[in-house]
C-alpha positions in Angstrom: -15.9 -82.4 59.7 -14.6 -82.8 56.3 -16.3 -80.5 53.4 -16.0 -81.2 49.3 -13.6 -78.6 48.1 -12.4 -77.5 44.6 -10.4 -75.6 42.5 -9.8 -74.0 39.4 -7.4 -71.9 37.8 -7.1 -70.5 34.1 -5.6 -67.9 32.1 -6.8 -66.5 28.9 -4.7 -65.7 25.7 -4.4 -62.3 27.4 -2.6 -63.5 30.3 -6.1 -62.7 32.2 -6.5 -65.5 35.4 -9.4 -66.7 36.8 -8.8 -68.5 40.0 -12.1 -69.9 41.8 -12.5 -72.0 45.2 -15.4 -73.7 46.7 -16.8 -75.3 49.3 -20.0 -77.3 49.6 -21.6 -77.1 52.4 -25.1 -80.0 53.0 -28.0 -78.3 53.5 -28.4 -80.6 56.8 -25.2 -79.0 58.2 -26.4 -75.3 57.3 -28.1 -73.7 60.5 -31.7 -72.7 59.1 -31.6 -69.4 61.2 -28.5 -68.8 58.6 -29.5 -66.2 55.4 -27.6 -65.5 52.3 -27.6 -61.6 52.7 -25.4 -58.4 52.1 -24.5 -59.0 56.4 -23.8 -62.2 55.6 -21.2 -62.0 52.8 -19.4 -58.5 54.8 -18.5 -60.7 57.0 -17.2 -63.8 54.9 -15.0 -61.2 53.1 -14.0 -59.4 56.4 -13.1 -62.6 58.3 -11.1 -63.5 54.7 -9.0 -60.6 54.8 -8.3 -61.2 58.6 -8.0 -65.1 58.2 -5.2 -63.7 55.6 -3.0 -61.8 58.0 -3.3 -64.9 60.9 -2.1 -67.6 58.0 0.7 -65.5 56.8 1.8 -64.2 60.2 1.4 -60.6 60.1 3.5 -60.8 56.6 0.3 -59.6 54.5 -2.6 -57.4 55.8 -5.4 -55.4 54.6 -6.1 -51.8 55.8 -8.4 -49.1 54.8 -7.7 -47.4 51.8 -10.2 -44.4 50.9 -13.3 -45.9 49.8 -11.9 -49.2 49.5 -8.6 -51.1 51.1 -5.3 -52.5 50.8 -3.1 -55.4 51.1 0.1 -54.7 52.4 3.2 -56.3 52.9 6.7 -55.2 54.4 9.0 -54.0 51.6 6.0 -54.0 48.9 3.8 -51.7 50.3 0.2 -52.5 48.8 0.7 -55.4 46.9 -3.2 -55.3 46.1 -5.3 -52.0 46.5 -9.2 -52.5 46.0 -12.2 -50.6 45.4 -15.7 -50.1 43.7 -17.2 -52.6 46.7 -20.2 -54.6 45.3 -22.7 -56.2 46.7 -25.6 -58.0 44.7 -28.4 -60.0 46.7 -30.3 -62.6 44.8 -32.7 -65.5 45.0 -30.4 -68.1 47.0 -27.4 -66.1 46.2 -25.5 -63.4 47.3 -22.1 -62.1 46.2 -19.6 -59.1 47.2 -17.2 -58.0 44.9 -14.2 -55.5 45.1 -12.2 -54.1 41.7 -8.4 -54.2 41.6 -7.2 -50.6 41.1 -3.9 -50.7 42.1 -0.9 -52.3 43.9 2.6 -54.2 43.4 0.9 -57.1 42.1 -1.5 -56.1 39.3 -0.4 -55.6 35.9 1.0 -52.4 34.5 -0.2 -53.2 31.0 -3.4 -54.9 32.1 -6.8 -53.1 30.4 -8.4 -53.7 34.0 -7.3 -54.8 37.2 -10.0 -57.6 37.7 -11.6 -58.3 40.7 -12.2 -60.7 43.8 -15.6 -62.1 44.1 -17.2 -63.6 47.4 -20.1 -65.5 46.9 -23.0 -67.6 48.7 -25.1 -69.6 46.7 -27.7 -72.0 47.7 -27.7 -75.3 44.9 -31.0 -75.3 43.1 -31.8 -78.4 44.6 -31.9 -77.1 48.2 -29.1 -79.7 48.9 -26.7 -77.2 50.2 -24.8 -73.7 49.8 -21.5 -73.5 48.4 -19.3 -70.8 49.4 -16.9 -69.6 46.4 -13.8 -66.5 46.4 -13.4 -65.9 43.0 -10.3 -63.9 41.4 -11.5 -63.2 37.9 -9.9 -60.7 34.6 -7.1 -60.2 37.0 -4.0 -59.7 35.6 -0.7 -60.9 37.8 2.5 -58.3 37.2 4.3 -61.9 36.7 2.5 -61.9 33.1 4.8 -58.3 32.7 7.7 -59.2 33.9 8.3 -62.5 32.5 5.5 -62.9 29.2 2.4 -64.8 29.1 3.4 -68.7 29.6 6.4 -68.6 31.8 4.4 -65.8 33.8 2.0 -68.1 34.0 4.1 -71.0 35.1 5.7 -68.7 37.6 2.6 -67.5 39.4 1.8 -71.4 39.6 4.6 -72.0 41.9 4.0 -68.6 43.8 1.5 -66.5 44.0 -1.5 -69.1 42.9 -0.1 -71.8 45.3 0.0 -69.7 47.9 -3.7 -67.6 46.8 -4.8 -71.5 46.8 -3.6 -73.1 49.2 -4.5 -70.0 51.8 -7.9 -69.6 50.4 -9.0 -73.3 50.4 -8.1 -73.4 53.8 -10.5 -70.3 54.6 -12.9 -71.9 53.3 -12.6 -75.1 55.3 -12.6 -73.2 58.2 -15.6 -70.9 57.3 -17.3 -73.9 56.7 -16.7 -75.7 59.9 -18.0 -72.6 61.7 -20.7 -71.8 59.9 -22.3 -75.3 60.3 -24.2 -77.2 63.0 -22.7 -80.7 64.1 -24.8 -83.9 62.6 -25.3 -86.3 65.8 
């Protein structure tokens, strides 16, 4: 079962990214019994976070972190720490969001660490939902380490290839289990 997929990625004169990936799921395909609710998008962003450790191999995993978590990985330690969990239920839309607060990754000069954004939303036409993991005002320690453009250029071939390529692929698969077979 194929699904449309897409992708966007963007930094801001800051050096701030927003990374976005969707899925579009036909409302024919999406099992009626299904609701966009706060159960709902837990476990999108709990099966992410696992899907993430099975695609790398064990080389990147979250783990409780206080009131929030971690993603770990040998050598690095918490290469992303989150917190300030989210979650805002709306008419045909529901979304989950955790803050950046820490980690090897983030930005030591940023003004905020961003956030990752899960998200459900049904298409005002009814046609079908569109599931969408959002990265948004995060800023990449690449930005610090090597300046705005060839930061930028850098986390390209690294860290947003891989975030991309990862995520796209969760989202394929989320897709293909959440939906009913057409005959």
């Amino acid at each position: 079962m194929s699904f449309h997929t897409t992708h966007l990625v963007r930094f801001d004169p800051e050096g701030q990214l927003l990374s976005e990936q969707r899925v579009e799921i036909p409302r024919a395909q999406w099992p009626p019994e299904r609701a966009l609710d706060a159960s709902f998008i837990e476990q999108l962003a709990d099966e992410y976070f696992r899907a993430m450790q099975h695609m790398t191999l064990g080389v990147f995993y979250t783990v409780p972190r206080g009131t929030g978590l971690a993603m770990r990985a040998p050598i690095f330690g918490d290469v992303l720490a989150f917190d300030h969990r989210q979650v805002t239920v709306g008419v045909n839309r529901v979304s989950l969001s955790w803050s950046v607060v820490g980690g090897a990754m983030q930005s030591r000069r940023s003004r905020n660490g961003g956030q990752i954004v899960f998200e459900a939303v049904e298409d005002q036409s009814g046609a079908g939902v569109t599931l969408i993991i959002r990265v948004e005002d995060y800023t990449t320690r690449l930005i610090d380490l090597f300046g705005r453009r060839p930061g930028s250029i850098v986390y390209h071939l690294t860290q947003g290839l891989s975030h991309r390529t990862l995520t796209l692929r969760f989202l394929r698969e989320a897709a293909a289990r959440l939906t009913i077979e057409l005959a």
